[in-house]
BABADREN-131456 format. One record per residue (C-alpha): residue number from 0; y, x, z. Coordinates in Angstrom, 3 decimals. Layout:
<atoms>
<NUM,<Y,X,Z>>
...
</atoms>
This chain:
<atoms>
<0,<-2.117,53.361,-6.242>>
<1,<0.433,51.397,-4.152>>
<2,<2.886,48.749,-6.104>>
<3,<5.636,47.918,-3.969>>
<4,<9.364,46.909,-4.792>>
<5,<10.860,50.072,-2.884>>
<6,<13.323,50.571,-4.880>>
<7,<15.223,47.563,-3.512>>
<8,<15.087,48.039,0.189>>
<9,<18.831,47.979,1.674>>
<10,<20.006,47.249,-2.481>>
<11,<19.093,44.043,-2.934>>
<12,<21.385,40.718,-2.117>>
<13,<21.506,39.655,0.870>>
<14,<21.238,35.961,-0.074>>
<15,<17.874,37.412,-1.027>>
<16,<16.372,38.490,2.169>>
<17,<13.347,35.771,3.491>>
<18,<14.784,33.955,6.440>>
<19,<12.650,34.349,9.503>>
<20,<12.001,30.440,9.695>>
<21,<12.052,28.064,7.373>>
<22,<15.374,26.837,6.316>>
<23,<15.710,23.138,5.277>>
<24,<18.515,23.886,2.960>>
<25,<16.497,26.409,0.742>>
<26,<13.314,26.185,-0.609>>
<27,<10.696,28.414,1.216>>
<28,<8.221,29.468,-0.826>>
<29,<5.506,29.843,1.938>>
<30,<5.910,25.855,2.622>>
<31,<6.570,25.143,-1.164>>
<32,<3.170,26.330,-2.160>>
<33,<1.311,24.368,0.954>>
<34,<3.442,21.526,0.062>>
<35,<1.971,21.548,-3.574>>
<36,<-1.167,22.314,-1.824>>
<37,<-0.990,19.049,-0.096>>
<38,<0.495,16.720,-2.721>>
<39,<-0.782,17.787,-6.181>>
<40,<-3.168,15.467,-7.189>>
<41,<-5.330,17.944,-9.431>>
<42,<-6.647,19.089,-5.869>>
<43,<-7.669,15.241,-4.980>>
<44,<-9.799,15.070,-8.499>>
<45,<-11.731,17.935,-7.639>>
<46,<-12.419,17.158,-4.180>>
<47,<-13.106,13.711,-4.863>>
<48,<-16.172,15.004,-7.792>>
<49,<-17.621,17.331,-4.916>>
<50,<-17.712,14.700,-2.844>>
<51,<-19.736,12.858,-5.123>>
<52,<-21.947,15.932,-5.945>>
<53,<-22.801,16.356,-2.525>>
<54,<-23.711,12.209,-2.327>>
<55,<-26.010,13.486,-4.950>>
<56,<-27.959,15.608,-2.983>>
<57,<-29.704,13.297,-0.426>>
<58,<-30.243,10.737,-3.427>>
<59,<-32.132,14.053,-5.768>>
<60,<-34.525,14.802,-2.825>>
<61,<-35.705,11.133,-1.993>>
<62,<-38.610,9.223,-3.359>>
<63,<-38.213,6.391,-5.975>>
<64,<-38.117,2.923,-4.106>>
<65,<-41.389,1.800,-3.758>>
<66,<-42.559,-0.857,-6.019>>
<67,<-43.821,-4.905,-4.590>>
<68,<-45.687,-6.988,-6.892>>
<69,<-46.652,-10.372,-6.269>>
<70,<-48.894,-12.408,-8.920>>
<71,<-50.067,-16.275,-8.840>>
<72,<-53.029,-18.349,-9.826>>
<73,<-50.972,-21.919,-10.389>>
<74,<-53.650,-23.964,-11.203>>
<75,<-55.580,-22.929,-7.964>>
<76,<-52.664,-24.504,-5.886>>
<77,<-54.415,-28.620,-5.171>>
<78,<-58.112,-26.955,-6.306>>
<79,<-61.219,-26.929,-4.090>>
<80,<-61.192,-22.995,-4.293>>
<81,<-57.591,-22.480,-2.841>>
<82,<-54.761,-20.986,-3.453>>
<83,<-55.299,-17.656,-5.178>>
<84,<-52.889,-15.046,-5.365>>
<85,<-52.073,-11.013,-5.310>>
<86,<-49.851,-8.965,-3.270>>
<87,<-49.201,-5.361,-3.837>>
<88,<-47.103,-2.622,-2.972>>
<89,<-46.833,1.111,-4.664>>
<90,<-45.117,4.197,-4.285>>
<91,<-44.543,6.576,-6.969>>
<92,<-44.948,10.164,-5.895>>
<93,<-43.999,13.310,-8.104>>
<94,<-46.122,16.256,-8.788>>
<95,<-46.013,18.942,-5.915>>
<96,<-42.028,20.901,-5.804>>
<97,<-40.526,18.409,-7.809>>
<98,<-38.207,16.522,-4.889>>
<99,<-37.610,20.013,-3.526>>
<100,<-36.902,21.511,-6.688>>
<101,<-34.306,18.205,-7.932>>
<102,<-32.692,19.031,-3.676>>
<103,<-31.843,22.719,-4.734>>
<104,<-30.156,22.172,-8.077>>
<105,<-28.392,19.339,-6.493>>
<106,<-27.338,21.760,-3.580>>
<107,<-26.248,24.866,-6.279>>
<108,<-24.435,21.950,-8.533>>
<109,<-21.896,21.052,-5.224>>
<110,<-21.719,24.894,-4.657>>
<111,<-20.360,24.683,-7.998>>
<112,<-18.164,22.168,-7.918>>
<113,<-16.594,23.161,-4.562>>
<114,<-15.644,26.977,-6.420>>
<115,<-14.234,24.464,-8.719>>
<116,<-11.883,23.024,-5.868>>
<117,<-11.127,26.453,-4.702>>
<118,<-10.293,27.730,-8.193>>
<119,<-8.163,24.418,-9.035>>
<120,<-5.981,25.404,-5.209>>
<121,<-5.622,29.247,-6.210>>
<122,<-4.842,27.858,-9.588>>
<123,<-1.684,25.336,-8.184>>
<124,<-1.103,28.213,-5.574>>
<125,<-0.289,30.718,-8.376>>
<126,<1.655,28.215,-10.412>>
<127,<3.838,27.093,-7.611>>
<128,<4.722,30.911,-6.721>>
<129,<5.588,31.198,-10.740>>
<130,<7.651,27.922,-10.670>>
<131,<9.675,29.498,-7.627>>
<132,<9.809,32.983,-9.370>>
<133,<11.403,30.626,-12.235>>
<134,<13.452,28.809,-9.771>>
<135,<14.576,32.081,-8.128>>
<136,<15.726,33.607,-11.205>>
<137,<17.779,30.589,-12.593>>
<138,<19.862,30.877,-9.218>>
<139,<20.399,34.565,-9.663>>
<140,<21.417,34.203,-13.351>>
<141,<23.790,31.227,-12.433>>
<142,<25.255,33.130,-10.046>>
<143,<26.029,36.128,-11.985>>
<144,<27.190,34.565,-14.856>>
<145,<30.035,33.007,-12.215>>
<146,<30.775,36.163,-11.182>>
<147,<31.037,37.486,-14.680>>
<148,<33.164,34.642,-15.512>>
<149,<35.465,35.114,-12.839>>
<150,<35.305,38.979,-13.931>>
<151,<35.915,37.844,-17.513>>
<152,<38.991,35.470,-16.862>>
<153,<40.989,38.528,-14.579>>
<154,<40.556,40.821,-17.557>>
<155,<41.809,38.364,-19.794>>
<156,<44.798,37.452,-17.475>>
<157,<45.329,41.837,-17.652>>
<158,<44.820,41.476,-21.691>>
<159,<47.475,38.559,-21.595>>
<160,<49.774,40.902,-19.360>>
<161,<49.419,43.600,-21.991>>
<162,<49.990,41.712,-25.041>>
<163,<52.989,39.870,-23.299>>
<164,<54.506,43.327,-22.413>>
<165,<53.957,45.044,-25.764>>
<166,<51.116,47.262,-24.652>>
<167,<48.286,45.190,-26.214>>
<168,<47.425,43.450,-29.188>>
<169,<46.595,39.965,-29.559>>
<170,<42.965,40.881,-30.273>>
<171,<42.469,41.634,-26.812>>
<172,<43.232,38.509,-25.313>>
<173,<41.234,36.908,-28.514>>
<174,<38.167,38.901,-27.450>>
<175,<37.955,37.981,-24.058>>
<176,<38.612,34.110,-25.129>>
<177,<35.678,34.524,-27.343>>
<178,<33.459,36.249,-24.543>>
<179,<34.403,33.691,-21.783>>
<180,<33.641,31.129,-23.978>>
<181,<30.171,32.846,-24.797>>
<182,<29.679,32.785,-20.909>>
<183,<30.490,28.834,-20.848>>
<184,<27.805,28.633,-23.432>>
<185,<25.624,30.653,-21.270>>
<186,<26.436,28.677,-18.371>>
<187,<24.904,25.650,-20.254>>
<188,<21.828,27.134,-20.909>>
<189,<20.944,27.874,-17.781>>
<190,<21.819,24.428,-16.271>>
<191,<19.350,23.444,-18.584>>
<192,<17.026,25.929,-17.841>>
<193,<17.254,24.622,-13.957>>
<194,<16.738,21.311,-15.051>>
<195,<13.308,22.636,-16.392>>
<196,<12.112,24.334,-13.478>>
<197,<13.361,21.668,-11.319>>
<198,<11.239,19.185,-13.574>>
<199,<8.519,21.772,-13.384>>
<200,<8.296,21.983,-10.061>>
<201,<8.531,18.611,-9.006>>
<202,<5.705,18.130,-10.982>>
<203,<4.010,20.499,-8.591>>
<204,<5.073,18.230,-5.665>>
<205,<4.258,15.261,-7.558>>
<206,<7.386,13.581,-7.137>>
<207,<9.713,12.427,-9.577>>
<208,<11.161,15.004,-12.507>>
<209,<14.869,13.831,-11.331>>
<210,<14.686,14.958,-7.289>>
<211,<16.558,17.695,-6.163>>
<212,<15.380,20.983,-5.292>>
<213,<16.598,22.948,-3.068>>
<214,<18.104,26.450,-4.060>>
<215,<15.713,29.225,-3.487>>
<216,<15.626,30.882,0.040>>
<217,<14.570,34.480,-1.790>>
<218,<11.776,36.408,-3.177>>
<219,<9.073,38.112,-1.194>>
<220,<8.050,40.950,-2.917>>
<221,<4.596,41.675,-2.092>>
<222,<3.057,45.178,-2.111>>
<223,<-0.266,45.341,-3.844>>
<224,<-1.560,48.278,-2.163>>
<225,<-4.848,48.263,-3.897>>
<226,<-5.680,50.268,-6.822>>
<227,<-7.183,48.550,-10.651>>
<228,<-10.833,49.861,-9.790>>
<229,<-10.708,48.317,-6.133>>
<230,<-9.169,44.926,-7.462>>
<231,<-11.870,45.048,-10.363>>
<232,<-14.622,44.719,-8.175>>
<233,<-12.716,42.381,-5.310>>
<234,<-11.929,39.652,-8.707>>
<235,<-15.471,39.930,-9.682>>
<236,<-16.664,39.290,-5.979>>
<237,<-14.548,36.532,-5.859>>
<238,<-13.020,35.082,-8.721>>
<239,<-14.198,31.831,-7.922>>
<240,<-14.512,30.247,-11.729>>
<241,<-16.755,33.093,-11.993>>
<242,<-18.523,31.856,-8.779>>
<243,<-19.312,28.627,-10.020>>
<244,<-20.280,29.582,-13.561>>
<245,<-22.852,31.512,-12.071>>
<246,<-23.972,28.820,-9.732>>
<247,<-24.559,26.881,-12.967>>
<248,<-27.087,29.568,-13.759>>
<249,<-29.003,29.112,-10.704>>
<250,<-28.756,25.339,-11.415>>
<251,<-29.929,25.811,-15.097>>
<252,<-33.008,27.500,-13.938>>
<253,<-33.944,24.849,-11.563>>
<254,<-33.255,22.195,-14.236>>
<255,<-35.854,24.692,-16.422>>
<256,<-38.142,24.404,-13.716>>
<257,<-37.718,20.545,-13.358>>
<258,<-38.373,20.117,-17.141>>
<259,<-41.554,22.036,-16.937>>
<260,<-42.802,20.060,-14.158>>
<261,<-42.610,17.154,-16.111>>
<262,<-45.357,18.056,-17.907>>
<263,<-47.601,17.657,-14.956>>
<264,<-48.835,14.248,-14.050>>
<265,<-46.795,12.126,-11.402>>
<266,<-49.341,10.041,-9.030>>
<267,<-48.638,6.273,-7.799>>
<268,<-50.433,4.880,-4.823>>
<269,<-51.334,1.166,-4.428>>
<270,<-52.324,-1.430,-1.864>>
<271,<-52.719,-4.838,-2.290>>
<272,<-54.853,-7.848,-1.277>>
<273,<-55.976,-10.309,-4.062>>
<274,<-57.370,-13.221,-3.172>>
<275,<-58.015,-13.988,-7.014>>
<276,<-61.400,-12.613,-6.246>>
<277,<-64.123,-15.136,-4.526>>
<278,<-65.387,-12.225,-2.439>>
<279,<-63.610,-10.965,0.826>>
<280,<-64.521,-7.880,0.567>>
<281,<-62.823,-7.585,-2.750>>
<282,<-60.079,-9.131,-1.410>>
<283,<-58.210,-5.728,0.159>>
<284,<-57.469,-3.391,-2.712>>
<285,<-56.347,0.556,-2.655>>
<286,<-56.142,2.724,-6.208>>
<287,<-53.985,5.390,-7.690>>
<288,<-52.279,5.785,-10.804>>
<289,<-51.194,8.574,-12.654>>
<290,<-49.124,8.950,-16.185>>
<291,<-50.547,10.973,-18.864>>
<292,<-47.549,13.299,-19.989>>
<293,<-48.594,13.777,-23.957>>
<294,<-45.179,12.836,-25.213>>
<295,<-42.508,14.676,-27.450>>
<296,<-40.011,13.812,-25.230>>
<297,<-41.106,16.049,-22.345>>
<298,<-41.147,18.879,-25.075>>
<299,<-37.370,17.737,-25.862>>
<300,<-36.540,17.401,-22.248>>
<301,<-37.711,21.092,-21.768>>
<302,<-35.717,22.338,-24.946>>
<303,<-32.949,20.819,-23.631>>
<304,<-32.858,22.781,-20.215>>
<305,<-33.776,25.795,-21.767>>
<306,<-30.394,25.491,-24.220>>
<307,<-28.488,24.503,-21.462>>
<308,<-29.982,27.895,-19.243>>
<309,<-28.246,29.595,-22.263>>
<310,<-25.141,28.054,-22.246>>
<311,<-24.335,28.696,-18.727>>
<312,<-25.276,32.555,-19.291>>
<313,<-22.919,32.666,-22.173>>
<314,<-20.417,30.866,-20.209>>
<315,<-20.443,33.195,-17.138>>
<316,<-20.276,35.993,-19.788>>
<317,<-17.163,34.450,-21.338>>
<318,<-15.846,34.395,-17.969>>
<319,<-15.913,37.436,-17.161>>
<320,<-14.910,39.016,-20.079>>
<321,<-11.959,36.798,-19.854>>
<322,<-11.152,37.580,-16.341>>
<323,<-11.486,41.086,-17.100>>
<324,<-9.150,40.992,-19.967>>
<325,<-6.843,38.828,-18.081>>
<326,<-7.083,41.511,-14.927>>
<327,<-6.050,44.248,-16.960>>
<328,<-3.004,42.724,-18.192>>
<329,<-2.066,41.166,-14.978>>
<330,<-1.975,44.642,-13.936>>
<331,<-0.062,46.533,-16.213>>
<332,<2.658,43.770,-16.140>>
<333,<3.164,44.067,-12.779>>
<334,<3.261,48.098,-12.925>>
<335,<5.871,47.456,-15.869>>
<336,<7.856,44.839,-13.940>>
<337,<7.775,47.291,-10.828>>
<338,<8.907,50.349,-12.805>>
<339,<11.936,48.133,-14.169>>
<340,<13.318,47.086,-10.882>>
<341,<12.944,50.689,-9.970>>
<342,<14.702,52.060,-12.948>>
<343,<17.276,48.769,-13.004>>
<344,<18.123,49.542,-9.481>>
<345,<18.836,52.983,-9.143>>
<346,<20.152,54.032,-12.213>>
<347,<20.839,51.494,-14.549>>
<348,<22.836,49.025,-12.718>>
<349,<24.618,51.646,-11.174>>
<350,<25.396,53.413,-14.384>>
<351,<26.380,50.402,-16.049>>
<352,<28.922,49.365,-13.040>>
<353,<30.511,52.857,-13.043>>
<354,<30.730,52.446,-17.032>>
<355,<32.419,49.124,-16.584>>
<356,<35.124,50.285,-13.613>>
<357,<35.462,53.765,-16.111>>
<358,<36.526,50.942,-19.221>>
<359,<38.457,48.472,-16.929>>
<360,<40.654,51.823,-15.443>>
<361,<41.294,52.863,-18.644>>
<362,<42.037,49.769,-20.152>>
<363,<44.958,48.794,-17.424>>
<364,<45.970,52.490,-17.451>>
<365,<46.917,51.507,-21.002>>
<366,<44.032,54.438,-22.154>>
<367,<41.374,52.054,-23.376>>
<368,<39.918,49.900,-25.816>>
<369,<39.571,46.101,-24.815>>
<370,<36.318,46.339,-27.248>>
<371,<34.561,48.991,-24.545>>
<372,<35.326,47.076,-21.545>>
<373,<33.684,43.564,-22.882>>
<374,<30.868,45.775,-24.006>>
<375,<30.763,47.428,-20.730>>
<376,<30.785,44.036,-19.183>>
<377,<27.831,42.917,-21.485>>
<378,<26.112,45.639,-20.516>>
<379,<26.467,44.960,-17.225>>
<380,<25.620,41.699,-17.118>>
<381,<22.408,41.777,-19.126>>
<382,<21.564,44.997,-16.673>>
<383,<21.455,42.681,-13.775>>
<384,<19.983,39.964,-15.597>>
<385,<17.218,41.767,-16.794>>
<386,<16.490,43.890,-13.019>>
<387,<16.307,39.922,-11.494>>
<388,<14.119,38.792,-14.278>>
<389,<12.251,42.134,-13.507>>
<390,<11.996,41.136,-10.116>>
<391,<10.520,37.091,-10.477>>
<392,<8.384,38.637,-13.345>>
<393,<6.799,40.905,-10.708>>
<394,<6.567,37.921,-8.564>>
<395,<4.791,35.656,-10.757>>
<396,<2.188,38.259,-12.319>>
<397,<1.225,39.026,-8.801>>
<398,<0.644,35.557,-8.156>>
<399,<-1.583,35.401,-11.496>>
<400,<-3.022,38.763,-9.929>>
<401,<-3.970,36.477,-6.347>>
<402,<-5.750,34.103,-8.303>>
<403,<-7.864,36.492,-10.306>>
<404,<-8.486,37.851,-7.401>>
<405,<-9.494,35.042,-5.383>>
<406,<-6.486,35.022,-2.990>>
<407,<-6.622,38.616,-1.955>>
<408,<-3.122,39.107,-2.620>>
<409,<-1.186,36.706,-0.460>>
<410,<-1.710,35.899,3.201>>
<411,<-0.482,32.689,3.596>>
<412,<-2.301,31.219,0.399>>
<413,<-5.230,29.272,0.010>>
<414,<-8.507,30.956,0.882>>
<415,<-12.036,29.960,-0.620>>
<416,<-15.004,29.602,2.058>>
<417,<-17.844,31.866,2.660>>
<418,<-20.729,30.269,0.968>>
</atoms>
């Protein structure tokens, strides 16, 4: 099934085509998102703890530090024996898979963490495009409320005509006082509303909440030419929260395997020369040592990784099933949103600017009831108001649909590495 915006080739504004380059008086919204890719510090946090999982690694496959021990005989220091003393120097050595074992979780932990870097950069990538969606829309709104302003204030100045020349009644130019003044209103909310996104997305950029923000350059409207089945199996391929969940598996099983290791003896190897014994040839000592694992808290140690093996099951489960949920719904809102702009654009808009001309005629023909054309007007408005909504909606839920998908949607987004 292909999802496109078709419906608004050679329609739409032209302030809303993409601009071959990158204009520094609008905001782009290819550079906007690698801008937020670049500057968000949420991406710094999660690159800074895989970092430090992959320090882990080397440290996870290494031996302990070996062990010197030095004792004294005091009183032998002045005597006619000597100076007695002994030197010694061990190395602790786990039983047989154990370094290799503590190397490979290590490894599957950073795998995990750096799907966690990649799902954190999808993540800002698909709030950015909503911010812009957001941003794109406030512009669009503020712009037609203007123009219905404007449209507003010339039918009052015809009411005003009317009533002045008999033709009218006073309720007419009443009406349209009360309906510009519902504009104003209007007007105010959406200043605020920009202030919100503009706080929103300098957020994004990290930057103060007060910078300016350049108006939006337009909407791309991507075309998702994939059908639900294909994108099912692409999000569970690479969703990459899903990824590292089940790297946590892998991990948990290794921790098992660590924990039930444990219950086999480590060895320590020693060398030494003690000159506490009279004898030279006693003098140069070798022995091994081993620990007698009999304690409870191997047992616990073992429970432990075998209830954290189960957690990270049930968590990939729960990940799924919410991805899958999530995938769904992604999908039908963006079939919904598409179907909207469709319908907005070639029938409603249309029918609801032919309605308003048929109410304005009629109203300065001196056929017409001031009532119909402010309605007609309303209806209008809200018309394009709701096909532009329609249109950043589609926007943003395809953005949601990118990073469920593990940036399969957009081209110039972030992209996760093969592992």
């Amino acid at each position: 099934m292909l999802l496109g915006l078709t419906a608004l080739n050679g329609t739409a504004r032209a302030a809303n085509a993409v601009p071959d380059a990158p204009n520094p008086t609008e905001l782009n919204p290819v550079s906007f998102v690698q801008s937020v890719l670049a500057q968000n510090p949420d991406i710094k946090v999660q690159e800074s703890a895989h970092d430090a999982a992959l320090a882990r690694i080397t440290s996870a496959g290494a031996l302990d530090d070996p062990m010197l021990s030095y004792m004294s005989a005091p009183r032998s220091i002045g005597s006619d024996i000597g100076y007695r003393q002994n030197v010694q120097i061990s190395q602790k050595i786990p039983w047989p898979g154990t370094l290799d074992l503590r190397s490979d979780a290590a490894t599957i932990e950073a795998k995990s963490v750096e799907y966690q870097v990649i799902d954190t950069r999808l993540h800002l990538a698909s709030q950015a495009r909503a911010a812009y969606a957001d941003w794109y829309y406030v512009f669009q709104a503020i712009t037609i409320n203007r123009e219905t302003i404007k449209l507003v204030g010339h039918l009052k100045s015809v009411a005003e005509a009317a009533y002045a020349s008999g033709q009218a009644p006073q309720q007419d130019v009443l009406q349209a006082e009360v309906e510009l003044t519902r504009l104003q209103n209007q007007s105010l909310e959406l200043e605020r509303r920009r202030q919100t996104v503009q706080a929103a997305i300098n957020a994004l950029l990290n930057v103060d909440p007060g910078s300016s923000v350049a108006p939006p350059g337009g909407l791309p409207t991507p075309n998702i030419a994939h059908g639900f089945e294909e994108l099912t199996s692409v999000a569970l391929a690479q969703y990459p929260a899903l990824k590292s969940a089940d790297a946590d598996i892998t991990a948990s099983r290794d921790r098992v395997e660590l924990a039930r290791k444990a219950f086999y003896p480590n060895f320590q190897i020693m060398a030494g020369e003690n000159t506490l014994w009279n004898m030279p040839q006693q003098q140069f000592t070798v022995g091994v040592a081993i620990n007698i694992p009999i304690g409870g808290k191997h047992d616990g140690d073992y429970d432990e990784a075998q209830a954290k093996l189960r957690q990270s099951q049930f968590k990939s489960i729960s990940v799924r099933n919410a991805l899958l949920s999530s995938l769904e719904k992604t999908y039908a809102a963006i079939k919904q949103s598409n179907d909207t702009v469709d319908l907005y654009t070639k029938r409603l808009v249309p029918l609801a600017d032919l309605n308003l001309k048929a109410a304005n005629a009629d109203y300065s023909a001196g056929r017409g009831d001031f009532l119909k054309v402010i309605t007609a007007e309303q209806q209008y408005l809200m018309a394009e108001l709701e096909r532009e909504r329609a249109r950043a909606d589609y926007y943003t839920q395809s953005a949601a649909l990118d990073y469920q998908t593990g940036g399969a949607i957009f081209a110039d987004g972030p992209h996760e590495v093969t592992p």
